[in-house]
C-alpha positions in Angstrom: 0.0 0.0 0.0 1.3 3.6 -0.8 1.7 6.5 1.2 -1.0 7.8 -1.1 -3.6 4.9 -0.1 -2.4 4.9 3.4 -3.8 8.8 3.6 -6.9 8.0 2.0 -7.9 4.9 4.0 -7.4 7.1 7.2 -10.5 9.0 6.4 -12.4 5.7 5.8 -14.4 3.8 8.1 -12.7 0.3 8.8 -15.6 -1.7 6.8 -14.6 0.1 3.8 -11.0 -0.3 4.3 -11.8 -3.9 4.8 -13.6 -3.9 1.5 -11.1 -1.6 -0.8 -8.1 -3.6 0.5 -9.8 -7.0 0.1 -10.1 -6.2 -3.6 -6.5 -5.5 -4.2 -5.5 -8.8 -1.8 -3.0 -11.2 -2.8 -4.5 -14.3 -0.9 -8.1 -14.5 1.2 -8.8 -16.9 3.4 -12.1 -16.5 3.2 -15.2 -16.0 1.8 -14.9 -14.2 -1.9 -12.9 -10.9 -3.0 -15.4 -8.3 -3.1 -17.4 -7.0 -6.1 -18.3 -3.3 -7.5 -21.9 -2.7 -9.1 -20.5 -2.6 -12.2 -18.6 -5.6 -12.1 -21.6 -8.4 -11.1 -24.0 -6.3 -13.6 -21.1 -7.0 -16.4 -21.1 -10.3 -15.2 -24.7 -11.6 -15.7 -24.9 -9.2 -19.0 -22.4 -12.0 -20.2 -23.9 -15.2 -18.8 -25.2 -17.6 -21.0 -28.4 -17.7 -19.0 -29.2 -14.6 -19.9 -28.5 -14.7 -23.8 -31.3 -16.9 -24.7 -33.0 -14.3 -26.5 -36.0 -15.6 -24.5 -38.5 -12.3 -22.5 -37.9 -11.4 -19.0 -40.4 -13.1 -16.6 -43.4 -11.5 -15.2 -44.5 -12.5 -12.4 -42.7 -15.9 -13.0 -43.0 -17.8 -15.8 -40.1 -17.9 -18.6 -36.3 -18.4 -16.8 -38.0 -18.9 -13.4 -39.6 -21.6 -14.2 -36.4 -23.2 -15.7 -34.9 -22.3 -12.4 -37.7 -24.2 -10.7 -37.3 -27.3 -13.1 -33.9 -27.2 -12.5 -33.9 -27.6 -8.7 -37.0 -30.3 -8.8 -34.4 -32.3 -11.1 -31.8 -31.6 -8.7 -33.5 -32.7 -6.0 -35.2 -35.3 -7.5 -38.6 -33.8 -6.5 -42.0 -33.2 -8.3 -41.9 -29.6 -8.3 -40.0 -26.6 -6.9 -40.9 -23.3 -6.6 -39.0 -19.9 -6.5 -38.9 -17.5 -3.5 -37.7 -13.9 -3.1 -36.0 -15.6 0.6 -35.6 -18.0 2.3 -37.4 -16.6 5.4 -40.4 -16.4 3.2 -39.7 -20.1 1.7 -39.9 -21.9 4.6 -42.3 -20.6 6.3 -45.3 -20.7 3.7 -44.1 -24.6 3.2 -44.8 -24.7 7.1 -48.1 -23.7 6.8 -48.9 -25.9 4.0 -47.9 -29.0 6.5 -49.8 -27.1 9.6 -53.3 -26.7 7.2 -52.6 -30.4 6.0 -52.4 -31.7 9.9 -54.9 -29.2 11.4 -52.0 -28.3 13.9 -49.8 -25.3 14.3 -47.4 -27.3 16.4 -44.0 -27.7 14.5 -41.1 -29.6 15.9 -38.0 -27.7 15.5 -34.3 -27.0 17.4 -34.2 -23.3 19.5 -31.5 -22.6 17.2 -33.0 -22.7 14.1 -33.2 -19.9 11.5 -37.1 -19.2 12.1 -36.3 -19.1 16.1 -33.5 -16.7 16.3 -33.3 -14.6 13.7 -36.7 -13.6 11.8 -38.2 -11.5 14.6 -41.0 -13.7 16.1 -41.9 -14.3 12.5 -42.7 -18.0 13.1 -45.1 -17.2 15.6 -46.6 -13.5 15.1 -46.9 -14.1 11.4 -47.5 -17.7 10.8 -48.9 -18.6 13.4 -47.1 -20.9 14.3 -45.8 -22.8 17.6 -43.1 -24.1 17.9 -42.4 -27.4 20.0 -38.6 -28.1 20.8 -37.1 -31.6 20.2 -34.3 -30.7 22.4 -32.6 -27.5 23.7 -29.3 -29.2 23.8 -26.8 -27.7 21.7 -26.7 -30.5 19.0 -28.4 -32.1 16.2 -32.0 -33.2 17.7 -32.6 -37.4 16.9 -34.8 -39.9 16.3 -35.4 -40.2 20.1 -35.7 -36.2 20.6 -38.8 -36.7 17.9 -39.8 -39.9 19.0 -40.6 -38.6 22.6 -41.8 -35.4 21.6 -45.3 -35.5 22.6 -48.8 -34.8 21.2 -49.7 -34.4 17.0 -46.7 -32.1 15.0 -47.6 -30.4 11.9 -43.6 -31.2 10.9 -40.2 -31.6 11.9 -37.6 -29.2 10.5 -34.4 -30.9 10.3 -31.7 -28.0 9.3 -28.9 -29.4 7.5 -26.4 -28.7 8.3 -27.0 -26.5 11.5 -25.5 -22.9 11.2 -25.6 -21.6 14.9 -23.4 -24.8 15.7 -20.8 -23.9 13.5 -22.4 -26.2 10.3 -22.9 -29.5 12.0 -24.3 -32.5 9.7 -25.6 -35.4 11.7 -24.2 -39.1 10.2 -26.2 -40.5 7.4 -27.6 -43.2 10.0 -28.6 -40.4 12.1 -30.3 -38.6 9.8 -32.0 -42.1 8.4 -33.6 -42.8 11.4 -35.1 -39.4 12.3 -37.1 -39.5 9.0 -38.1 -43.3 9.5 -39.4 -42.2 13.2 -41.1 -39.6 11.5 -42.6 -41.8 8.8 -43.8 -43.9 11.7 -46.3 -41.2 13.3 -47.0 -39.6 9.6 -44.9 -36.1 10.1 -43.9 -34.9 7.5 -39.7 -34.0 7.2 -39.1 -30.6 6.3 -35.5 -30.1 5.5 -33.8 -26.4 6.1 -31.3 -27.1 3.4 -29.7 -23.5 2.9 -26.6 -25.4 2.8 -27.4 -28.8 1.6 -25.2 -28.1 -1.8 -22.7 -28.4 0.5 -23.7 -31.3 2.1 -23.3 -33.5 0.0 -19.4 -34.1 0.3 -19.7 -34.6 4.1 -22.9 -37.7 3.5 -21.4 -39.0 0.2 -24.6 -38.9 -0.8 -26.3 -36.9 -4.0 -29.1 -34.1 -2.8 -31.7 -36.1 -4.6 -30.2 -38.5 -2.4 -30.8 -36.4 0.7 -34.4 -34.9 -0.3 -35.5 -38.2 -0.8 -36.0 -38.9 2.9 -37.5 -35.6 3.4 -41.4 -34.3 2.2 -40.0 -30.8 1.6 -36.6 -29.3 1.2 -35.7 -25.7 1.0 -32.2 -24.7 -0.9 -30.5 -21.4 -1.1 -29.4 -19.8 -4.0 -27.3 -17.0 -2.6 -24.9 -18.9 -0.2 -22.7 -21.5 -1.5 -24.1 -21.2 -5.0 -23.3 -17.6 -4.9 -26.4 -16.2 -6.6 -28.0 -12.5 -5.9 -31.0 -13.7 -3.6 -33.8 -16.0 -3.4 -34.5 -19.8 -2.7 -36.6 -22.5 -3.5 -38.9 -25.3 -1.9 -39.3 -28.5 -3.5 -41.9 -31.3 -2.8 -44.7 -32.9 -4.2 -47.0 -31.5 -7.1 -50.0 -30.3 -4.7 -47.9 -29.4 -1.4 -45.7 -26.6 -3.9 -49.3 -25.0 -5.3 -50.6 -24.6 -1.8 -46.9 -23.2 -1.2 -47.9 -21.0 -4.3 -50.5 -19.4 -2.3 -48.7 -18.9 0.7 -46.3 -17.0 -1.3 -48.3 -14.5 -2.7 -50.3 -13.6 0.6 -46.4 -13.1 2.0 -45.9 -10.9 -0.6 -43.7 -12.7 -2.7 -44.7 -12.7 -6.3 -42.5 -10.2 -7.5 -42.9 -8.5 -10.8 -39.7 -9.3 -12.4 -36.8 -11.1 -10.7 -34.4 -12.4 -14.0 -31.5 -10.7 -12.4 -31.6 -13.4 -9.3 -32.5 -16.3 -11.4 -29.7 -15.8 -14.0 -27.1 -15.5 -10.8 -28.6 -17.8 -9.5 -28.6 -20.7 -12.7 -24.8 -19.9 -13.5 -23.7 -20.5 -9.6 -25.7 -23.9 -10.3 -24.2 -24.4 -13.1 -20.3 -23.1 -12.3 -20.0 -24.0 -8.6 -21.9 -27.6 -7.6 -18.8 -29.3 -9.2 -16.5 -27.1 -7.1 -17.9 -27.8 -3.0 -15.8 -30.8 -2.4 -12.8 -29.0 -3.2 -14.0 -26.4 -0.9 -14.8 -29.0 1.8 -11.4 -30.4 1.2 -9.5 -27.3 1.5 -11.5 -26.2 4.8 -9.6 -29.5 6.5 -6.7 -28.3 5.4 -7.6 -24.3 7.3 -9.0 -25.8 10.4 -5.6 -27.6 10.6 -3.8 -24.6 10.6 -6.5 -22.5 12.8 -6.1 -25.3 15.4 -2.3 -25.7 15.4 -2.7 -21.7 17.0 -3.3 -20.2 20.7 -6.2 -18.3 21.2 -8.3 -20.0 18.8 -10.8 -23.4 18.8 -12.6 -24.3 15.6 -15.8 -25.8 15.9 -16.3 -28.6 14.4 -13.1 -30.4 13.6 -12.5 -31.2 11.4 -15.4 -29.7 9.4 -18.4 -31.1 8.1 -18.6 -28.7 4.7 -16.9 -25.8 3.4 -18.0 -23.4 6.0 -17.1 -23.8 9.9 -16.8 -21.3 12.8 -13.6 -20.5 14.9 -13.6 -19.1 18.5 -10.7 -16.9 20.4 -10.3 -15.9 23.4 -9.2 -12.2 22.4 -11.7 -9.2 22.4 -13.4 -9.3 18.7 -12.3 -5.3 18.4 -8.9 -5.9 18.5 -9.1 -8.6 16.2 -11.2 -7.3 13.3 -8.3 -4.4 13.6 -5.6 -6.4 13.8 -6.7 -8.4 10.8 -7.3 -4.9 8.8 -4.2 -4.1 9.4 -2.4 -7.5 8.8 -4.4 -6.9 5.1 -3.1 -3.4 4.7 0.2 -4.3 5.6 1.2 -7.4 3.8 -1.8 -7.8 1.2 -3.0 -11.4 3.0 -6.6 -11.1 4.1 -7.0 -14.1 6.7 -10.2 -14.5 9.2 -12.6 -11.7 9.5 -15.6 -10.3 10.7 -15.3 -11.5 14.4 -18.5 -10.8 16.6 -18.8 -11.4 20.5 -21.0 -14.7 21.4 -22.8 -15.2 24.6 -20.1 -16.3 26.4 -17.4 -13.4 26.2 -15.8 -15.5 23.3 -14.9 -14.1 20.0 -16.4 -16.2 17.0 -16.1 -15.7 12.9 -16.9 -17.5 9.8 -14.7 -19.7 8.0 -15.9 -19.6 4.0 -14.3 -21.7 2.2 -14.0 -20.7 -1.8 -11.8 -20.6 -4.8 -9.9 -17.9 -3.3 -8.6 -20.0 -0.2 -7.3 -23.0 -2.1 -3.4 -21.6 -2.0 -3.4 -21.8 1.3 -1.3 -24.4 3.1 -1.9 -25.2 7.0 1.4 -24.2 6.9 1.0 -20.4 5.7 -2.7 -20.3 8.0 -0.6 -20.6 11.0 2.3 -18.1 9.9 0.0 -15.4 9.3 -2.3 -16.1 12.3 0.8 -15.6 14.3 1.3 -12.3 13.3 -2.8 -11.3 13.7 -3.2 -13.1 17.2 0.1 -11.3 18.8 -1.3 -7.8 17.4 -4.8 -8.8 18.6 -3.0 -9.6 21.8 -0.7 -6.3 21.5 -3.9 -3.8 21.3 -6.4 -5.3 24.3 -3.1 -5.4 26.3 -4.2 -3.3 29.3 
């Protein structure tokens, strides 16, 4: 960095330091270098997907429904259907099981997406009530459902869980929780915002996966790397009732190409690349782990994401990583936020842009972030 780039990042706040150096980076560790406008609009000007010649969609129709096809194929569902989100998705596919049972009651861990981070939504909104399979900080099982008392519109099984630091259950796990629920007729609902990238960590396909489940929800914005939006898949009549769900949630949009196109080249462009990812996050975690201060959770991981804790104050080290990044031009774990517990936690995303890295060069520069951390919440 000049002298020039040194003065002008003084009068910048530290996200947009983060964001201008990240772009000019040598290596990341993860997640993606950062995009301009300009750049992702030139990008999906020049997709294949979007030089069919065919109309834009109104009010679906056209590329969304090839989107939709898509995802039923890969899923090896009857149907699928496009959402604007994912908080939007899953819970007009809950109230499709909850009309179908004539129970609100929906079987689902504390920690789940529609629990702890959509506002009361599940309740205030849908209508919903939620009945816990357990509170412990783990996968729930086939016992948790099979002791779980009185009739359940559904059981959400989220796959893998994010506020866990992306934990799968086994295959034989996850087996027996849908044959328990096949036993007292509940339908499986599957939060599968990440089951892309699941599939490395089951050996199994996602039709594979879906298959045990009577509705699966995907993102299109995480691993496949799209603009927005997600999908439910299930059978023929269960995604027309979704249909309707949609629209009184306000999500029939007028025209949403931009998403789908992103959305179809990250299917098309990335599926093939998440075992390399989940490789290559083995290979980080080894490194993360080899360091003081830090615990990575789980290990080794179970897909191309994972969390890491430290015992440093996350202030000092979201600076010390800026300034790592300013400094030598190696952007290495970011983003650190405070968890319950006084800990310091971050993201590990695991992408294209990480697979230089050695366990080898994850401990050398974490070396050099930790002691600064250290250095700067030194009383």
């Amino acid at each position: 960095m000049t002298d020039a780039d040194r003065d002008a990042s003084s009068e910048q706040s530290p996200r947009q330091r983060l964001w201008h150096a990240s772009r000019s980076a040598t290596r990341l560790l993860s997640n993606e270098r950062p995009s301009a406008l300009a750049e992702r609009l030139a990008a999906l000007a020049a997709s294949p997907n979007a030089s069919t010649g065919e109309p834009v969609d109104t009010y679906g129709g056209g590329i969304v429904e090839r989107l939709e096809s898509r995802v039923a194929g890969l899923l090896g569902k009857p149907a699928a259907l496009w959402f604007p989100s994912g908080t939007i998705a899953q819970q007009a596919m809950l109230r499709v099981w909850a009309a179908r049972a004539g129970t609100s009651r929906v079987a689902v861990h504390p920690l789940h997406h529609t629990q702890v981070n959509e506002e009361g939504a599940f309740t205030a909104l849908s209508g919903l009530e939620p009945v816990l399979l357990t509170t412990d900080p783990r996968q729930p099982t086939a016992d948790d459902l099979a002791e779980t008392p009185g009739p359940l519109a559904a059981a959400v099984v989220e796959l893998p869980m994010q506020e866990l630091g992306y934990v799968l259950p086994t295959w034989e796990e996850y087996e027996r929780f849908a044959a328990v629920a096949r036993e007292r007729s509940v339908p499986v609902h599957v939060d599968g915002a990440r089951l892309w990238e699941s599939q490395h960590h089951f050996a199994r396909s996602a039709a594979e996966i879906a298959a045990l489940a009577s509705s699966v929800y995907v993102s299109m914005y995480k691993g496949v790397g799209g603009l927005s939006g997600a999908l439910v898949a299930s059978d023929a009549d269960a995604v027309e009732e979704a249909r309707v769900w949609r629209t009184r949630y306000g999500g029939d949009l007028f025209q949403q190409f931009p998403a789908i196109v992103a959305a179809l080249d990250g299917l098309d462009g990335r599926l093939d690349r998440m075992p390399v990812w989940a490789r290559q996050a083995a290979v980080i975690a080894e490194g993360l782990s080899s360091l003081p201060h830090l615990t990575v959770t789980p290990n080794p991981p179970h897909i191309c994401e994972f969390w890491v804790y430290a015992d440093l104050p996350p202030d000092a080290l979201n600076r010390a990583v800026l300034e790592h990044l300013e400094a030598v031009g190696e952007r290495w774990v970011h983003g650190w936020w405070p968890d319950d517990d006084g800990r310091a936690v971050a993201e590990v995303t695991v992408r294209d842009a990480a697979l230089s890295w050695t366990a080898e060069d994850v401990e050398r520069a974490g070396r050099s972030v930790l002691q600064r951390a250290a250095d700067l919440s030194a009383p």
